[in-house]
N, C-alpha and C positions, 0 to 999 in steps of 0.2 A: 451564418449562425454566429450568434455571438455571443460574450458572456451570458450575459441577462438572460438571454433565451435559454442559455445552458442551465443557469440557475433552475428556473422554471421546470425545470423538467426536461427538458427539450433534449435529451443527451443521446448519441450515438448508438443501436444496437446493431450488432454486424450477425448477419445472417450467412456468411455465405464462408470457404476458404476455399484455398487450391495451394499453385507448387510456384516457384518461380520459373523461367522458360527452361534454364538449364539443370530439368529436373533430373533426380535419379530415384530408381522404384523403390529407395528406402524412405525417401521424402513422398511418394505417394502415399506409399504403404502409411506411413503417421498422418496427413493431410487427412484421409479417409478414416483412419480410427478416431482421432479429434474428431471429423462432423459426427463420425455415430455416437461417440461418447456425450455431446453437448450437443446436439441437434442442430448442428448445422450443416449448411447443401452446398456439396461437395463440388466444385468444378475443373473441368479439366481441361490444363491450361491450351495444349494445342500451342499455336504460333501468335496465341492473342496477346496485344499489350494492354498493360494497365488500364490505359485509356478505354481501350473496346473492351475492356470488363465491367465496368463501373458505366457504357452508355449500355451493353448487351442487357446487364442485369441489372440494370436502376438502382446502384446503389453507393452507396457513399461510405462505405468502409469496406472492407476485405481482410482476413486471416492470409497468410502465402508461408508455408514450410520452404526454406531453402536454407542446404548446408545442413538439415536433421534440424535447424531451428525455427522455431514460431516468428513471424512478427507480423506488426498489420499496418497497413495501410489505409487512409483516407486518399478520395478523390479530388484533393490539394497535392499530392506527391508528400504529404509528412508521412513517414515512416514512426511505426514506435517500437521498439525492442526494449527486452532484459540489459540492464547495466546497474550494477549495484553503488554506481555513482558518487554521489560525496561521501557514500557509507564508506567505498574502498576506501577515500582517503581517511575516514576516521578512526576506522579499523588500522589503520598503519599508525597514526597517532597514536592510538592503544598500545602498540606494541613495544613504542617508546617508553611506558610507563605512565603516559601524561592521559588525566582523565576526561571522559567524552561528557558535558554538560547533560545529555539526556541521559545518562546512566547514573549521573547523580541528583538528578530531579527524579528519577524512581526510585532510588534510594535501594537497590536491589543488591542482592550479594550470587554467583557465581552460579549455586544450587536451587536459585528462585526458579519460579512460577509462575511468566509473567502473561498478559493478551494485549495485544496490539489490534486495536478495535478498528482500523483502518489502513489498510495495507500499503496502495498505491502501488508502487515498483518495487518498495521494499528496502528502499535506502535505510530508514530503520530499523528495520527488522533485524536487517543484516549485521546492524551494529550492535542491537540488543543483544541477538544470538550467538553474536560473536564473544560478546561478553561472559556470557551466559556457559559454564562449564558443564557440570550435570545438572542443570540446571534444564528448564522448557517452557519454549516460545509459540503463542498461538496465536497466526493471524489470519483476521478476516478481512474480506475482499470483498466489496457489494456487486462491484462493477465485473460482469462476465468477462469482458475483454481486458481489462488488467488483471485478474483473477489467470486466466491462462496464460498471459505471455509472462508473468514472474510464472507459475507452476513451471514451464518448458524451460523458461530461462534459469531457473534453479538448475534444472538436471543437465543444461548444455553450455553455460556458460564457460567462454573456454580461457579465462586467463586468472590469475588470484593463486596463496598460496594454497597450504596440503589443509592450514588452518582455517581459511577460507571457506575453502570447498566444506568443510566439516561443518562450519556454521551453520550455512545454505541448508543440509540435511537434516538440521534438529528443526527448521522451522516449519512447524504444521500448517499448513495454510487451508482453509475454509473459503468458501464463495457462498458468503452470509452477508448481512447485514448486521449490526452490535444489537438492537431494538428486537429481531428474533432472537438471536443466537442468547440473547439475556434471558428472554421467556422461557425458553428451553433449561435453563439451568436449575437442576433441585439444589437447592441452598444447603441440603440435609446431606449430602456428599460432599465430600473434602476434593475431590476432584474438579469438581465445579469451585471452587474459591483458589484465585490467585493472588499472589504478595501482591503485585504491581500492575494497574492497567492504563493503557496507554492511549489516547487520541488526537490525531494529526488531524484538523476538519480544514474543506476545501474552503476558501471565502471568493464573494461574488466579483470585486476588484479587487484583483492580487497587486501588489507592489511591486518593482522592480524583481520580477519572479524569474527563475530559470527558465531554460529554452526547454528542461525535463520536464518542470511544471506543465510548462502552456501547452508541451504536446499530449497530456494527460488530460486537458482541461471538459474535453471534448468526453471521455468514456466516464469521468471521475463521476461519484457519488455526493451529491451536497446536502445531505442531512445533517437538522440543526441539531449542537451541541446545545442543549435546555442543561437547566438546572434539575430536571427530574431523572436525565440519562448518568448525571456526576454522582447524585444518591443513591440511583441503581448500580453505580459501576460500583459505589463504596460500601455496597452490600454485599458485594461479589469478591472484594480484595483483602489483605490482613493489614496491609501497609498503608498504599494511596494511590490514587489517582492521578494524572500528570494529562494537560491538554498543552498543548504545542501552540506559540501564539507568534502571529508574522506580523513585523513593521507597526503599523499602529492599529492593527484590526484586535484592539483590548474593550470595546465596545458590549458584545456580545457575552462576557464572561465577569464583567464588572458586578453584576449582582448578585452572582455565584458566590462570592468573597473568598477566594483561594485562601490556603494559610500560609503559602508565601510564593515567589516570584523570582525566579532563577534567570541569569542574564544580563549582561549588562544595558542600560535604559537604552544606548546607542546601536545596539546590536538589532539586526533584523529578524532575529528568534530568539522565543524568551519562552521559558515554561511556567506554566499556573500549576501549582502543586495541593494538590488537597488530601489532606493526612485522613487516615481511618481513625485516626483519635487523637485530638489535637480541640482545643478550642483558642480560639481568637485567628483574625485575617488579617492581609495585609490590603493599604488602600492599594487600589488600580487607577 
């Protein structure tokens, strides 16, 4: 499989979980609550290896509890787990006092209000929420299999500080799509309206991407960022909108007319920022 085909549609659903071989019955005990929880069929691992799982039951991905944690596998031997990844290192820059570029392309203060309309692993999120004091972080997950293994890896992650751990907790996580989860909003409820919304979109040739990306590449969600999803999002915000833009993939978002453009021209991320009230843009 490969990009293209992913694009298309063509993307990974895992049917099945179990334990690793050196299971213990509290790792069953969750392996069997997940399948009943989210409908998937339970297997038991026995003395089988990877291998003989994936030709037994034809398939090409797998959930496996081991250690009380999630992760899954594909029948390439990639692995994908919870890691709060460059977030950790951002969050430790924060602590330093020095500010995280995506917290000032939201333009957010401590008590905001914010949605992160694409979750992924949650590298973001993490830094949002970390930011984020009494403030609340709501993300959505299209993708089942990344939806679960951040859920589990939130609650089991086991390194990061006491501050850390605390961010992980305020973040509300959904297994939605932005496109529902937007319909469902009565505009007439203050609940429903946040300062700041956020979206990281997946593109069909990545750039010079992390080895996190490419192993995500396969479960991820590739829904187009339209011009019509950036007016819905700014109906739904008080502040702005903010879309995440990699290397030179500014194609897409050129006719949108951001009203300004955060990042250095050299840098491999850049933000498109579009205010809830602002007239004039910047060229792309």
């Amino acid at each position: 499989m490969n990009y293209t085909d992913i694009f298309k549609g063509e993307v990974i659903m895992t049917e099945y979980i179990t334990t690793s071989l050196k299971n213990r019955p509290s790792d069953i005990f969750l392996a069997e609550e997940i399948a009943s929880e989210y409908s998937l069929k339970y297997i038991q691992r026995d003395n089988l290896s990877l291998e003989d799982l994936f030709v037994e039951f034809n398939c090409s991905s797998l959930f496996m509890v081991k250690n009380k944690e999630l992760n899954l596998f594909n029948n390439k031997g990639d692995e994908l787990f919870f890691h709060p990844g460059t977030g950790l290192i951002r969050t430790k820059v924060m602590e330093r006092k020095e500010e995280d570029l995506l917290i000032k392309a939201l333009g957010i203060s401590p008590e905001d209000k914010v949605l992160d309309c694409t979750g992924g692993l949650a590298n973001d999120s993490v830094v949002i929420s970390y930011y984020l004091g009494k403030g609340s972080l709501t993300t959505l997950e299209k993708s089942r299999e990344l939806f679960l293994i951040v859920k589990y890896g939130l609650l089991t992650y086991p390194g990061g500080s006491k501050k850390l751990k605390e961010s992980f907790k305020r973040i509300n996580l959904i297994n939605t799509d932005y496109n529902s989860y937007f319909e469902k909003l009565d505009l007439n409820k203050s609940e429903n309206v946040f300062d700041s919304i956020y979206f990281d979109p997946m593109f069909e040739k990545p750039v010079e991407e992390s080895s996190g990306i490419s192993k995500i590449r396969e479960y991820a969600s590739y829904d187009f960022i339209s011009k019509e999803i950036i007016e819905k999002a700014l109906e739904h915000c008080r502040k702005r909108v903010v879309v995440k833009i990699r290397n030179n993939n500014y194609s897409f978002i050129r006719n949108m007319k951001p009203n300004d453009l955060l990042g250095n021209s050299k840098s491999k991320i850049r933000y498109a920022v579009f205010e809830k009230h602002k007239i004039g843009y910047v060229n792309i």
